[in-house]
C-alpha positions as CSV (number, residue, x, y, z in Angstrom):
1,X,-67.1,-36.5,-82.9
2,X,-65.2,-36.4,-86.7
3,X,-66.9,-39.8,-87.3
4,X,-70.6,-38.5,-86.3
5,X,-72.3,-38.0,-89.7
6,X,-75.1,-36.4,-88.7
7,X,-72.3,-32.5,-88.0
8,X,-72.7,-30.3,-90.7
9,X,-69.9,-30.3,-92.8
10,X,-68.7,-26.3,-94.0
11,X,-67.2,-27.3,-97.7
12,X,-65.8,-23.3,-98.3
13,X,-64.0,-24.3,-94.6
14,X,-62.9,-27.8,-95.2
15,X,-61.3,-26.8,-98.9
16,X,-59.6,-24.0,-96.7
17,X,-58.6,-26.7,-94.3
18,X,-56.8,-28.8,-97.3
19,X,-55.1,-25.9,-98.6
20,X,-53.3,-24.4,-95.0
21,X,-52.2,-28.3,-94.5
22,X,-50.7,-28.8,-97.7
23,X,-49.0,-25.5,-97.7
24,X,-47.3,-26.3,-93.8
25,X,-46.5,-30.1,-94.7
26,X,-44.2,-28.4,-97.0
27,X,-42.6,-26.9,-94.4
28,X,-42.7,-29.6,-91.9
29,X,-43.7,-32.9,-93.8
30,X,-44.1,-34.7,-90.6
31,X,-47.5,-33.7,-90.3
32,X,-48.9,-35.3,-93.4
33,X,-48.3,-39.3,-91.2
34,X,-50.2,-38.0,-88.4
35,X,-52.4,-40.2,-87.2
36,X,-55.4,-37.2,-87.0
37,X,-54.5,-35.7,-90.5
38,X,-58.0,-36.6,-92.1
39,X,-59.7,-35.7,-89.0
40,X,-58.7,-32.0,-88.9
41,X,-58.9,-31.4,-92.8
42,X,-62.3,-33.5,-92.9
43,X,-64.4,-32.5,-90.0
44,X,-62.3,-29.6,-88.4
45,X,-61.9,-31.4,-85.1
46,X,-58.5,-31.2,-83.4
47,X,-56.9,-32.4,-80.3
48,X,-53.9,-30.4,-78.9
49,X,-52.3,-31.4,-76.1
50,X,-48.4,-32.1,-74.8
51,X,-48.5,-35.7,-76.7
52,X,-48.2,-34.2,-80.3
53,X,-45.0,-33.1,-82.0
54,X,-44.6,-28.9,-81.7
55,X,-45.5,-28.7,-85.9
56,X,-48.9,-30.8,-85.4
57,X,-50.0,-28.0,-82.8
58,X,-48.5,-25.0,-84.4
59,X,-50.6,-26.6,-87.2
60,X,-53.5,-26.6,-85.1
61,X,-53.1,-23.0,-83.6
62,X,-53.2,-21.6,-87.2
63,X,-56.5,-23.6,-88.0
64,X,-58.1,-22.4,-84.8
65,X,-56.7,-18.8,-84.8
66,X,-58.4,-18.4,-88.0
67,X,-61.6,-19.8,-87.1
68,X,-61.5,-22.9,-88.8
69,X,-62.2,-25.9,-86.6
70,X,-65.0,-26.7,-85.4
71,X,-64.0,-28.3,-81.8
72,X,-60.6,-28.4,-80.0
73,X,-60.0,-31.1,-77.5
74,X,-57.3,-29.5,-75.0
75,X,-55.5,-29.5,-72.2
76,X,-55.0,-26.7,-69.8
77,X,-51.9,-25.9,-71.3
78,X,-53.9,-24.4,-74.4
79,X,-55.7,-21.6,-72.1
80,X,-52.8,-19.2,-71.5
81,X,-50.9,-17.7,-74.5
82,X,-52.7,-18.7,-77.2
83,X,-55.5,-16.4,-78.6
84,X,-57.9,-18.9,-79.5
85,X,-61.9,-17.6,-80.5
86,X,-63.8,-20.2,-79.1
87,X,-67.6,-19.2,-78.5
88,X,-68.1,-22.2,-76.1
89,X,-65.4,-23.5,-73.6
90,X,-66.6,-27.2,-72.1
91,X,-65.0,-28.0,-68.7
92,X,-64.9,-32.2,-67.7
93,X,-62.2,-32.2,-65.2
94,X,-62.0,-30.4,-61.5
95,X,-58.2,-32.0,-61.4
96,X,-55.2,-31.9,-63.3
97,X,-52.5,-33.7,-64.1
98,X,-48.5,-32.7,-63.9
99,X,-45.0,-34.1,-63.3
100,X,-46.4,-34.6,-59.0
101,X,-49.9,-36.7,-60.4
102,X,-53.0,-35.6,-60.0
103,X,-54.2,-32.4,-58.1
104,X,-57.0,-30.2,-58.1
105,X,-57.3,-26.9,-60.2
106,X,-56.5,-23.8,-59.1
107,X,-58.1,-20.7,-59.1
108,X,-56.1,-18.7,-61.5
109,X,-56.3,-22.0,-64.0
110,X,-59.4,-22.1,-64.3
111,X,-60.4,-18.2,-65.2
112,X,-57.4,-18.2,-67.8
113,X,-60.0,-21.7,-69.1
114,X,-63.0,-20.0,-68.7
115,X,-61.7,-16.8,-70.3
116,X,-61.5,-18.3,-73.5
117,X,-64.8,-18.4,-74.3
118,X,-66.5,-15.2,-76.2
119,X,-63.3,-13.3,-77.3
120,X,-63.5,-9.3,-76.8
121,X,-63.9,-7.8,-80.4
122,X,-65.1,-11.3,-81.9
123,X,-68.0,-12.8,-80.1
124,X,-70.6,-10.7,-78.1
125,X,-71.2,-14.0,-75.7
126,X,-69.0,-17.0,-74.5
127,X,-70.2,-19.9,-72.6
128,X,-69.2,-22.2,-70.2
129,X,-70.5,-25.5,-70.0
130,X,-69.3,-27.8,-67.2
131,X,-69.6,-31.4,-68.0
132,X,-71.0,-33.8,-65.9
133,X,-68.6,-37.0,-65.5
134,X,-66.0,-39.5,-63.1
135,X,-63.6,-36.4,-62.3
136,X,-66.1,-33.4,-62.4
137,X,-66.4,-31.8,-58.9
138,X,-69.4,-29.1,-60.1
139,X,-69.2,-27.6,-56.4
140,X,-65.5,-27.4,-56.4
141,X,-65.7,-25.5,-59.5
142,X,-68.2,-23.3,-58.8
143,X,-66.2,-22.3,-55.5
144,X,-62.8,-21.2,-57.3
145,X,-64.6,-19.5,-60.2
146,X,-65.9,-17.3,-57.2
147,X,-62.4,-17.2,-55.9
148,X,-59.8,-14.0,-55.7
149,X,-56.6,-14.8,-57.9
150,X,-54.2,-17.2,-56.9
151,X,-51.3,-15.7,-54.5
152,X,-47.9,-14.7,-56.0
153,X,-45.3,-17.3,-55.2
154,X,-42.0,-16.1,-55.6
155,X,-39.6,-18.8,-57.8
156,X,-36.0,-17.8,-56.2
157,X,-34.1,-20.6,-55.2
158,X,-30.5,-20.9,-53.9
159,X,-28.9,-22.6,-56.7
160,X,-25.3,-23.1,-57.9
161,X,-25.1,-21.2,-60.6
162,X,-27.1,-18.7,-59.1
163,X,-24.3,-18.5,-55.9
164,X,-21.9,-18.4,-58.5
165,X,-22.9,-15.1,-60.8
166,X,-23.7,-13.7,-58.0
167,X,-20.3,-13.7,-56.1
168,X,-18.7,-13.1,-59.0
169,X,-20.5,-10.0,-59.6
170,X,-20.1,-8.2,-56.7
171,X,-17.3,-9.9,-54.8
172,X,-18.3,-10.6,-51.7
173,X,-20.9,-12.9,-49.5
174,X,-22.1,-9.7,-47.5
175,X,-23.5,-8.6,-51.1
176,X,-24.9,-11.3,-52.0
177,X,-26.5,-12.0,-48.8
178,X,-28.2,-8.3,-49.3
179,X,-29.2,-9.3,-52.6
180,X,-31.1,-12.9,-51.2
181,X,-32.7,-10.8,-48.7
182,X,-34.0,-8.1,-51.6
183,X,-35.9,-11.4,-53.3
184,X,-39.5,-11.3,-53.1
185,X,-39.3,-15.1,-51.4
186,X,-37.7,-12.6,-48.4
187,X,-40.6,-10.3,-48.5
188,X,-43.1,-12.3,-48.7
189,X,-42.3,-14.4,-45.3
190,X,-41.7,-10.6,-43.7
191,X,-44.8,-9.9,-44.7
192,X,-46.2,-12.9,-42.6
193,X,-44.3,-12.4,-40.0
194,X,-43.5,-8.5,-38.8
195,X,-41.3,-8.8,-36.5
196,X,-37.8,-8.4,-36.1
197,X,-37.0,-11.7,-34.5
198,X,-38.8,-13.3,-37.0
199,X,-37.3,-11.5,-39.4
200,X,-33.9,-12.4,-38.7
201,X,-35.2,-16.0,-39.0
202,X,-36.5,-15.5,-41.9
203,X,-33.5,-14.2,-43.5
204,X,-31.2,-17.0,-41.8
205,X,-33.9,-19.3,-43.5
206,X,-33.0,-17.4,-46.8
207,X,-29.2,-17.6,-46.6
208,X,-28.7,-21.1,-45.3
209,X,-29.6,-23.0,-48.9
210,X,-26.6,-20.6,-50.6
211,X,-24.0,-21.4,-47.5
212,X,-24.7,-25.0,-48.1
213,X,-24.3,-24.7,-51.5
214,X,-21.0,-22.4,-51.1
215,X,-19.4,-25.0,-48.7
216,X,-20.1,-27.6,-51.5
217,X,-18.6,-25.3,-54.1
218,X,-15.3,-24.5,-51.8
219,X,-14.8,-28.5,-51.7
220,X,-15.0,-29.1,-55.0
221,X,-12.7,-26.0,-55.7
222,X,-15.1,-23.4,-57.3
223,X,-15.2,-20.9,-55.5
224,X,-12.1,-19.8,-52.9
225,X,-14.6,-19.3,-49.5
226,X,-11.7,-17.5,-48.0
227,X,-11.0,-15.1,-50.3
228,X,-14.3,-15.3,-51.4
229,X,-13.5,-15.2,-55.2
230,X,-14.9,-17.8,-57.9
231,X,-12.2,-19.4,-59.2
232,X,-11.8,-20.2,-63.1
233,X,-13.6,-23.8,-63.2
234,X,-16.1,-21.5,-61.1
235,X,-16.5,-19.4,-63.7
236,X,-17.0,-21.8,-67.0
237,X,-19.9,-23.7,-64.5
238,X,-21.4,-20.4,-64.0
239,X,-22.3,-20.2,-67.8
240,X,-24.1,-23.1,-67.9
241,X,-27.6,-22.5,-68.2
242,X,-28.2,-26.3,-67.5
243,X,-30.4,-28.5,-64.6
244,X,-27.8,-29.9,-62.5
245,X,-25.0,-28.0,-63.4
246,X,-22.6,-29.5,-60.8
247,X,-22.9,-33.0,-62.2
248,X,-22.4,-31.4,-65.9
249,X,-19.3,-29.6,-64.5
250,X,-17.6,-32.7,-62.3
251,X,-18.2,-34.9,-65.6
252,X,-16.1,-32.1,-67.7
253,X,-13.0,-31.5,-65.3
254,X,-12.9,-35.6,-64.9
255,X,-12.6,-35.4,-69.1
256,X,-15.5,-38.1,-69.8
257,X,-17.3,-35.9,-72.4
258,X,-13.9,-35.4,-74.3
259,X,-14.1,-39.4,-75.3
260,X,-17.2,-39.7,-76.3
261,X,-18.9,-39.9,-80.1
262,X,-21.8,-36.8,-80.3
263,X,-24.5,-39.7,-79.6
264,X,-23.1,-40.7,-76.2
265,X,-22.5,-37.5,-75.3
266,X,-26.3,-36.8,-76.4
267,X,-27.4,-39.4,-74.2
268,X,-25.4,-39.0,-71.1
269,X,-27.1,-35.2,-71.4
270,X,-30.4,-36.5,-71.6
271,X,-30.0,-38.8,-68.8
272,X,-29.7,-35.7,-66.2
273,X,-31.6,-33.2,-68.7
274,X,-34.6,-35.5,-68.0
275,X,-37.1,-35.6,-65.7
276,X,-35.8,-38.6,-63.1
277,X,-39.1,-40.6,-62.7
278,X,-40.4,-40.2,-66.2
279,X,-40.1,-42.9,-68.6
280,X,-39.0,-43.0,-72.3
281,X,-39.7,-46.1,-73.5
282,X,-38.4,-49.2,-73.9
283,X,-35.8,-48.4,-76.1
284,X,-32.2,-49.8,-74.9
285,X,-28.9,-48.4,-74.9
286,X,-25.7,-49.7,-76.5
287,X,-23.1,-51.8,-74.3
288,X,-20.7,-48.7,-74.5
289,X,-23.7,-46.2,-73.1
290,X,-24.2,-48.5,-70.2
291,X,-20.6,-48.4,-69.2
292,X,-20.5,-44.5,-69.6
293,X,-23.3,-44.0,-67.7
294,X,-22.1,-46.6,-65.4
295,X,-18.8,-44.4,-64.6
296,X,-21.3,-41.5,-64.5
297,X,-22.9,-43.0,-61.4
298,X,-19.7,-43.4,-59.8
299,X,-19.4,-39.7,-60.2
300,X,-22.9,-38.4,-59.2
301,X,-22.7,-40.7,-55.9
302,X,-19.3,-39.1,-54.9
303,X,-20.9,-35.3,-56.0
304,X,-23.9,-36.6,-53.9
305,X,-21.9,-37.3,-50.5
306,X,-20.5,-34.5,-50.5
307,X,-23.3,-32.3,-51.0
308,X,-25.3,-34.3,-48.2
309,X,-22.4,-33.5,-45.8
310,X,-22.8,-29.9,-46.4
311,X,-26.7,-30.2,-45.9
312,X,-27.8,-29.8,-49.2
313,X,-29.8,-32.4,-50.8
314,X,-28.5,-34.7,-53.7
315,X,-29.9,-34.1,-57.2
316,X,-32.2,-37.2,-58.5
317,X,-31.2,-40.5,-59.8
318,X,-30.2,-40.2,-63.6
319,X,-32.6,-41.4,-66.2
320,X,-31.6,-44.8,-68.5
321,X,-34.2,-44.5,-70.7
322,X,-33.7,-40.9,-71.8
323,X,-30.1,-41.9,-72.4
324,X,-31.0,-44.9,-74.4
325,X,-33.3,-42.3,-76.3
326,X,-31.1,-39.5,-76.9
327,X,-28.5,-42.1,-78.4
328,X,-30.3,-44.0,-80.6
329,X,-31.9,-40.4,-82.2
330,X,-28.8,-38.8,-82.7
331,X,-26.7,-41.9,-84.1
332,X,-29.2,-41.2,-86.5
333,X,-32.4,-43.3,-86.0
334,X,-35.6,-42.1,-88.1
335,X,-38.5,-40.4,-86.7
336,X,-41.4,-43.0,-86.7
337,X,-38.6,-45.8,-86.1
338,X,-37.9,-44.0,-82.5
339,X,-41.4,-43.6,-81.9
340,X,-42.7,-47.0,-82.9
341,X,-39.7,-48.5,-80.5
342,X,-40.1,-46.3,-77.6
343,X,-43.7,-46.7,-77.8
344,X,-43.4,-43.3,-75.8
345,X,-45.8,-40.1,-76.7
346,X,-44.0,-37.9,-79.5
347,X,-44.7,-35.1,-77.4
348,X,-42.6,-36.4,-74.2
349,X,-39.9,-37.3,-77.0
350,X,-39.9,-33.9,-78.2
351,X,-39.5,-32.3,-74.6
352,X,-36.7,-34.7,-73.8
353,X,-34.6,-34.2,-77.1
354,X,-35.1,-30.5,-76.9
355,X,-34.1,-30.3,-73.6
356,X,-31.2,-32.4,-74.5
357,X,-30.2,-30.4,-77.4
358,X,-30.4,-27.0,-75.4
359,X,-28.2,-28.3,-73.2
360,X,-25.7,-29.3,-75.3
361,X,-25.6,-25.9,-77.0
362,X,-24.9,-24.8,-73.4
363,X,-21.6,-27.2,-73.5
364,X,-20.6,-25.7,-76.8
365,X,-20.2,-22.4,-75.6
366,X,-17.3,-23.5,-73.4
367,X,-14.6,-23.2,-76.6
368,X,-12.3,-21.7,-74.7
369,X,-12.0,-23.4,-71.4
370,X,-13.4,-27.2,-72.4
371,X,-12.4,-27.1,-76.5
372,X,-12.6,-30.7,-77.0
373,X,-15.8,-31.5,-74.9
374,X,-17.4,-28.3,-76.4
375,X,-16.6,-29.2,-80.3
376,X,-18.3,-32.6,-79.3
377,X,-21.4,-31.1,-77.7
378,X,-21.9,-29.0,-80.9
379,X,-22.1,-31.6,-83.0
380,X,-24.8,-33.5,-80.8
381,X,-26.1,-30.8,-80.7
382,X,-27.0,-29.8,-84.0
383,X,-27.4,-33.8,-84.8
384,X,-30.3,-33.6,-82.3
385,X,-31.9,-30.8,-83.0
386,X,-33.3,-31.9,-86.2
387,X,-36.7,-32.3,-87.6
388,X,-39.1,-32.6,-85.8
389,X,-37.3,-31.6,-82.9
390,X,-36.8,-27.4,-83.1
């Protein structure tokens, strides 16, 4: 569309254009050795989707917001908080794809994409056009834009950390039982059901997860099940805000983080930060990174046992690639050297090292009961976090 001549061209727009890009490269010179930088400034076209780096579509959002471009190619992800006026939305896809594959659209996706179009106080119309192609379904479409709203579906999980506040709060199994069974997930199977047998299911259906998980916990020595009291490694585990905070906390009472430089502790982050069947490239770790990450394993399979003999299942396999990754950027590797070597997206980069970096700030708030492993995860930490990553 940019290269199609025939598009009028808006010069008072375009010189516009120039002048918000120059001012944000300032800010963020990334942007200036993006591959679509002529595009946008030239023909005020845009793509925006997870693939770019967070400045390219913050970039974007200020061009659109003001009513500067003239198409956006998007994802779905673009159709809920971002107040975008666009006159016309285009529709080519009855699917979508996430970390699971491909699946249809739901209901409530596609009003927040067709909602875009003809903004209240700015247009007086909008329009929906839906594109004929492969991976259009018109029917299917046409049946969930007559569809009520999705169903509310309630995201309360028995979880460590959340057994852990939780008993340490109020003291005692019985309250925290009370509390699972005050959870909207509890209501919303009552609500099903109505009856008090099936009730009492349902809440033995609730429970079980967070005994599995407390039998688990009592093994390992977090929590006293007797006494019913978190103990102190209990409580440091129970401040961090991390994805599989068990393996995170085995790996930090066995000492491994406190030997390791800020780049391997950077990787072996990213290795369970990450997302266990995603790839990051080919980029390759350092001999050292495979041995850590080999005495990791040793670790997660002996976490793993026990949690499958108390009925709870293991976490995922750890991720090599995100290690090798996370390493190599925070030993100090440049930006287009990572990208260019990975040949990953930037946008899955910046999701990984973020979530690696977040993490990490997570370690470094444990100065008082892991000082040495904490003093290395703030280092990574800030090493990682760098630009483009924010």
């Amino acid at each position: 569309m940019a290269n199609d001549k025939s598009q009028f061209v808006d010069a008072e727009k375009q010189l516009v254009r120039q002048k918000i890009f120059e001012e944000f490269a300032v800010e963020s010179p990334e942007v200036r050795g993006h591959k679509h930088a002529k595009l946008i400034v030239n023909a005020g076209v845009a793509a925006h989707h997870a693939g770019h780096i967070p400045s390219w579509k913050l970039l974007i959002e200020r061009m659109m917001s003001g009513g500067l471009l003239n198409a956006l190619f998007a994802t779905s992800t673009v159709a809920a908080g971002v107040d975008f006026p666009a006159r016309t939305v285009v529709i080519t896809n009855a699917d979508t794809r996430g970390n699971e594959g491909w699946r249809s659209l739901t209901a409530s996706e596609l009003q927040q994409m067709t909602g875009r179009a003809g903004r209240r106080g700015r247009d007086k119309v909008g329009f929906v056009v839906l594109a004929p192609g492969q991976f259009q379904n018109p029917r299917k479409i046409a049946e969930l834009l007559r569809s009520p709203p999705d169903a509310l579906e309630s995201r309360f999980r028995a979880t460590y950390t959340s057994l852990l506040n939780l008993l340490d709060a109020f003291g005692n199994f019985e309250q925290v039982r009370e509390i699972a069974e005050k959870s909207y997930a509890f209501r919303s199977e009552i609500f099903d059901r109505r009856s008090r047998q099936n009730n009492e299911l349902t809440s033995d259906r609730i429970w079980q997860p967070f005994e599995r998980r407390a039998a688990v916990l009592d093994q390992l020595g977090y929590i006293d099940r007797e006494s019913e009291t978190v103990t102190e490694s209990g409580k440091w585990l129970a401040d961090l805000r991390i994805d599989r905070p068990l393996l995170i906390g085995e790996a930090l009472r066995e000492g491994i983080f406190d030997e390791l430089k800020a780049s391997e502790a950077a990787g072996l982050m990213a290795s369970v930060a990450a997302d266990a069947d995603r790839s990051y490239g080919e980029m390759r770790s350092s001999r050292r990174m495979v041995d850590i990450l080999s005495e990791f394993e040793d670790l997660v399979i002996s976490t793993s046992n026990i949690e499958l003999r108390n009925g709870v299942i293991p976490s995922e396999e750890i991720n090599y690639s995100a290690a090798a990754t996370a390493e190599r950027w925070t030993a100090g590797m440049e930006w287009q050297e990572l990208v260019t070597r990975t040949k990953a997206e930037e946008g899955d980069l910046v999701r990984l090292l973020s979530r690696t970096g977040e993490a990490l700030r997570q370690l470094a708030n444990l100065r008082d009961s892991n000082p040495t492993a904490a003093a290395i995860a703030r280092t990574a930490a800030e090493t990682i976090l760098r630009d483009p990553i924010r």
